[in-house]
C-alpha positions in Angstrom: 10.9 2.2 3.4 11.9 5.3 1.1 14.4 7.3 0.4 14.6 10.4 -0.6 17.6 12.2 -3.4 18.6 15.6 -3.0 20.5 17.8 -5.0 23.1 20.7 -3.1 20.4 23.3 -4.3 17.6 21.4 -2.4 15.5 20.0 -5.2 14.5 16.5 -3.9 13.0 13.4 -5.2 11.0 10.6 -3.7 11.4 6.7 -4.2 10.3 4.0 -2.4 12.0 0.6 -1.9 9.5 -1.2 -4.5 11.2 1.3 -7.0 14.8 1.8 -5.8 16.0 -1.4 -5.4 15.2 -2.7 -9.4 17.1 0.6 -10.0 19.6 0.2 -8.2 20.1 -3.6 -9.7 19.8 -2.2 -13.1 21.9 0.3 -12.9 24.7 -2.0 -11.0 24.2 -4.9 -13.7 24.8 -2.4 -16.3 28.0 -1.0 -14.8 26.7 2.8 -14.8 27.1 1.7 -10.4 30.4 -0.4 -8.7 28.6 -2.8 -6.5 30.0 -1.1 -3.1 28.0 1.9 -4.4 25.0 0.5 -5.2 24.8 -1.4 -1.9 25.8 1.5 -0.3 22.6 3.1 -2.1 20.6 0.2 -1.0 20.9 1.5 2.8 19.4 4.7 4.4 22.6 6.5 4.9 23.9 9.6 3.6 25.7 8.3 0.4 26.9 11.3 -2.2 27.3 11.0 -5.7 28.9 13.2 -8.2 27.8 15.1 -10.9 29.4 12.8 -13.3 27.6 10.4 -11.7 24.5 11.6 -12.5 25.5 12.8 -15.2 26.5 8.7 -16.3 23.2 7.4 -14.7 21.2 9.6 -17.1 22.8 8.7 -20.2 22.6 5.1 -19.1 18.8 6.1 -18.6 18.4 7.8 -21.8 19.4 5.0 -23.9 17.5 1.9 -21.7 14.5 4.0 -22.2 14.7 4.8 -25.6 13.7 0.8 -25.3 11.8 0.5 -22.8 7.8 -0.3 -23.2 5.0 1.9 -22.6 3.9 0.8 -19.2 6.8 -1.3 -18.6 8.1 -2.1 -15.1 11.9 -3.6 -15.3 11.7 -6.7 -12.6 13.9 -7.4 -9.7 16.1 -9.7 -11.6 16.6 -7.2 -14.6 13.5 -8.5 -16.6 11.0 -6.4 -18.4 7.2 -7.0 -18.0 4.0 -5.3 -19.3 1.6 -7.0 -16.9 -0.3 -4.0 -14.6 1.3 -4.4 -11.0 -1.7 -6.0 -8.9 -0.1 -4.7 -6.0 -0.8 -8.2 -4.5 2.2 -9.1 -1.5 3.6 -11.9 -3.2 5.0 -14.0 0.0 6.3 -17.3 -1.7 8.3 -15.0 -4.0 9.8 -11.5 -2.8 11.2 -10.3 -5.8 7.9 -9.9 -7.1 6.8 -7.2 -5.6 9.9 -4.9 -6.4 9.3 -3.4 -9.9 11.1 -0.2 -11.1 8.4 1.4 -13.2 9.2 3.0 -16.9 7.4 6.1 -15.4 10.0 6.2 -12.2 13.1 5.4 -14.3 12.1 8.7 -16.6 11.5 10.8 -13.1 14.8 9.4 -11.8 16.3 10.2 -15.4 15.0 13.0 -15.4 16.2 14.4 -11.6 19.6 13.3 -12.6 19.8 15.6 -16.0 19.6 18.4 -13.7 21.5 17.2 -11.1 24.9 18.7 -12.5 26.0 19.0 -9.2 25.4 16.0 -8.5 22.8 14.3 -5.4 22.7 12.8 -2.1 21.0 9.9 -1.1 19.1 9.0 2.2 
């Protein structure tokens, strides 16, 4: 599953459900995201944020990764890990396998900087 973030002037990005949801955790834990919007986000329907929201996400963004490790993938469950992804289905434990890299977070941060008029999501 993937979804893909568009911005009114048609610049898009790319994420896939490994990626997003960690994200979307992060971003709800930390308050940047209500937890209506961040489920909402969680779904493949047309949800539309601001450019203030973008805008909020990317400072958030900024500052985590200021932080963040070299290599570092931020775990299901808000933990930070440097251990390579094996990409090895872990059945007996789901949340494993999700794993928002530091490399997608700075893409993410990155789409959102320029996103002034802000994105949709689907």
């Amino acid at each position: 599953m993937s979804w893909t973030l568009e911005t009114p002037d048609g610049r898009s990005l790319n994420v896939n459900a490994w990626n997003w949801r960690p994200t979307l955790e992060l971003l709800e834990s930390s308050g940047v995201l209500d937890a209506d919007t961040a489920e909402l986000l969680g779904y493949n329907i047309l949800v539309e944020l601001s450019g203030e929201d973008a805008q909020r996400i990317a400072a958030f963004l900024e500052t985590y990764l200021a932080t963040a490790p070299t290599g570092g993938r931020v775990m299901l469950d808000g933990s930070v890990t440097t251990e390579p992804d094996t990409f090895e289905f872990h059945r007996e434990d789901l949340a494993r396998n999700y794993a928002a890299t530091v490399e997608w977070l700075t893409r993410f941060r990155d789409f959102c900087l320029t996103a002034t008029d802000g994105f949709a999501c689907c």
